[in-house]
C-alpha positions as CSV (number, residue, x, y, z in Angstrom):
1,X,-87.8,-98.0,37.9
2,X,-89.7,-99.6,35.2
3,X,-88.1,-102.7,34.0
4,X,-89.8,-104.1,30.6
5,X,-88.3,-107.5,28.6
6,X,-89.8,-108.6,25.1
7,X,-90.0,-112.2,24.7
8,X,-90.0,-114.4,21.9
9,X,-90.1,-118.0,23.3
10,X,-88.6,-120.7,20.8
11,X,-90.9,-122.3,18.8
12,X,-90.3,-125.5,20.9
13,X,-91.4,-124.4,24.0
14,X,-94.6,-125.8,25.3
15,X,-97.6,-123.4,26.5
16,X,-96.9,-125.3,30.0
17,X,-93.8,-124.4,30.4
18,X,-94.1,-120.7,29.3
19,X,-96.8,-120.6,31.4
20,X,-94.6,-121.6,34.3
21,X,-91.9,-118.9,33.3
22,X,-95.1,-116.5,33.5
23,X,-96.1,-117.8,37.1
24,X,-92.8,-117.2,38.2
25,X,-92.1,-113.8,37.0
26,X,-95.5,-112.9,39.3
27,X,-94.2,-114.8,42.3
28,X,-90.7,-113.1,42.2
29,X,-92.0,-109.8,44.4
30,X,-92.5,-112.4,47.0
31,X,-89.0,-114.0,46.5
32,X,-86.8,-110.2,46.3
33,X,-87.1,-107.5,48.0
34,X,-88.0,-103.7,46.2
35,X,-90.3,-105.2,43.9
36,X,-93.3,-103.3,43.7
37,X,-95.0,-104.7,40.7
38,X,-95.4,-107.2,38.1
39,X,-97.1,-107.7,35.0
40,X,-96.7,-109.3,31.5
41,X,-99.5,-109.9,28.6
42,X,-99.4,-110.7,25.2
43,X,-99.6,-109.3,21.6
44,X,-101.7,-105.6,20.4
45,X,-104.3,-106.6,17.9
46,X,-101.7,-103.9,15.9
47,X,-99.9,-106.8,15.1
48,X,-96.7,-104.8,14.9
49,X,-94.8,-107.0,17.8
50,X,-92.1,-107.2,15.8
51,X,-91.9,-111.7,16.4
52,X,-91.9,-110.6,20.2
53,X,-95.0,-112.8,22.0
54,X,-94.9,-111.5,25.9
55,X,-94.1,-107.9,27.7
56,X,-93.1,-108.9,30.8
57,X,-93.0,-105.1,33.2
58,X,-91.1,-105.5,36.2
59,X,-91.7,-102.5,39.0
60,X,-88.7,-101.3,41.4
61,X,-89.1,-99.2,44.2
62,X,-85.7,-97.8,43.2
63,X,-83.1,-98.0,41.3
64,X,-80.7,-99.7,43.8
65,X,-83.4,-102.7,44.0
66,X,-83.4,-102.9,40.3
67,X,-79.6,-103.2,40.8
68,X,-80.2,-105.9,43.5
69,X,-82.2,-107.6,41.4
70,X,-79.7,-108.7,38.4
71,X,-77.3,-110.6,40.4
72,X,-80.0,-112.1,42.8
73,X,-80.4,-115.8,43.3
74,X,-83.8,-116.1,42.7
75,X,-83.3,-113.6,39.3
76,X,-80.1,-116.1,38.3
77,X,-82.2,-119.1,38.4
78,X,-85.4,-117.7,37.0
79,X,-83.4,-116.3,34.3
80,X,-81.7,-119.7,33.6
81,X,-84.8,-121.4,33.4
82,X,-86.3,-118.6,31.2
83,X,-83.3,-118.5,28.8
84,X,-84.1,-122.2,28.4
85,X,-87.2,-121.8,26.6
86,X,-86.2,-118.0,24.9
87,X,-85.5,-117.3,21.5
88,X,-85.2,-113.5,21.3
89,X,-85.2,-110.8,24.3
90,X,-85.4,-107.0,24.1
91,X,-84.4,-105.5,28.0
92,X,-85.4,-101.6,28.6
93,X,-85.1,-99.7,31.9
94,X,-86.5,-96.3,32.5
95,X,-87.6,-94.5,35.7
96,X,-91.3,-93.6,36.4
């Protein structure tokens, strides 16, 4: 399962502390298990982004680990520390 968010970080946030959101998101396969892969990266020189500045793709093995993953610890306080510092988000799900 294929889990991709769309960011738009508020206009506030500092490049540090994206850039800590970022380094989290890659350290989160260590933190749950059934996390196969993760990866995020910025804008398409098509410039049709639609406001949104990050992809964030999150890998599951499965779809029960992707539904392990939302009410996680580790997902709860990343996601409160990335909500801090978010303006927009756009969440899809889709199996590969």
């Amino acid at each position: 399962v294929r889990h991709i968010l769309l960011v738009k970080f508020k206009s506030k946030a500092s490049p540090k502390q994206i850039q800590e959101v970022l380094e989290d998101f890659e350290f989160i396969p260590t933190r749950i298990d059934g996390i196969s892969d993760v990866g995020e990266g910025g804008n398409s020189p098509e410039k049709l982004n639609d406001g949104y500045s990050h992809c964030i793709q999150i890998t599951f093995e499965n779809e029960e680990e992707c539904q392990n993953y939302l009410p996680h610890p580790e997902h709860e306080t990343l996601k409160k520390k990335f909500t801090d510092i978010l303006e927009r988000i756009a969440v899809f799900d889709y199996s590969i």
